[in-house]
N, C-alpha and C positions, 0 to 999 in steps of 0.2 A: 225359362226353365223347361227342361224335359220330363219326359213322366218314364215310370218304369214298372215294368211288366215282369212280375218274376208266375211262372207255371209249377207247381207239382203235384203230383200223380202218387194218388193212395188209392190201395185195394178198389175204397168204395165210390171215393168222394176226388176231385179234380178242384184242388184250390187254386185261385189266381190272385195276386197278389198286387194294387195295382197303389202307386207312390205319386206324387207330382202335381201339378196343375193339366188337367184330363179336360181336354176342351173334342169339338166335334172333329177336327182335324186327326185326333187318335183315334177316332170308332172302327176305321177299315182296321187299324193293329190290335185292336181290342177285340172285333168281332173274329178275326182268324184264332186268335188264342180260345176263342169260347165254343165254336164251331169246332176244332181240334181235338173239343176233349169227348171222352168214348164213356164216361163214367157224369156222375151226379157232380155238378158245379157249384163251388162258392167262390163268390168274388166279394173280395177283402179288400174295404177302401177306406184305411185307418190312417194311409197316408197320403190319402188325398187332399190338396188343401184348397183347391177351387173347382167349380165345373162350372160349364154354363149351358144353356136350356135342350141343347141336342143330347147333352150327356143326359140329362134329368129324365129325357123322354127317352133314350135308348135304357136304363134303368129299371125305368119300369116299364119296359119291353120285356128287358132279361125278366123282372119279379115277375111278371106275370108268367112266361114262359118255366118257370119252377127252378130259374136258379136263387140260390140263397146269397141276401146281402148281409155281409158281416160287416160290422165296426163301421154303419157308414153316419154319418156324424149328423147330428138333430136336423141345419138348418138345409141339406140336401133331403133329406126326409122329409122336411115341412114341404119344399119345391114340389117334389115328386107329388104328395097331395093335393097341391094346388094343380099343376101340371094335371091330373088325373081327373080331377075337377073339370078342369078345360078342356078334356077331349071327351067327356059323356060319358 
């Protein structure tokens, strides 16, 4: 399965829209979409339906760095925790 990357560009805020099974192999097409935007980012991963431990630490890269995660679903939330855990 592919993933899909939709972008749009409001006044304030730069949503990214991301669908599919999002494994490490898409972080170089995900990091260009996030690095492109000129405004405040949300990355919406409501139709994400797998990641695995690169996505989790790139994640909360992005949280930490001040973009906002929308819709991202409990048990990639719990990971990130753990993940966060594990790097001190």
């Amino acid at each position: 399965m592919t993933i899909r990357i939709e972008r749009e560009t409001h006044r304030l805020k730069t949503m990214i829209r991301v669908s599919g099974r999002l494994q490490s192999k898409h972080l170089d097409e995900l990091k260009t979409q996030l690095e492109g935007a000129q405004r405040r980012i949300a990355l919406d991963l409501n139709g994400v339906t797998l990641v695995d431990v690169e996505i989790v630490r790139f994640l909360n890269a992005c949280e930490k760095g001040g973009v906002e995660l929308l819709n991202c679903w409990p048990y990639i939330q719990e990971w990130m925790i753990r993940e966060k855990g594990r790097e001190g």
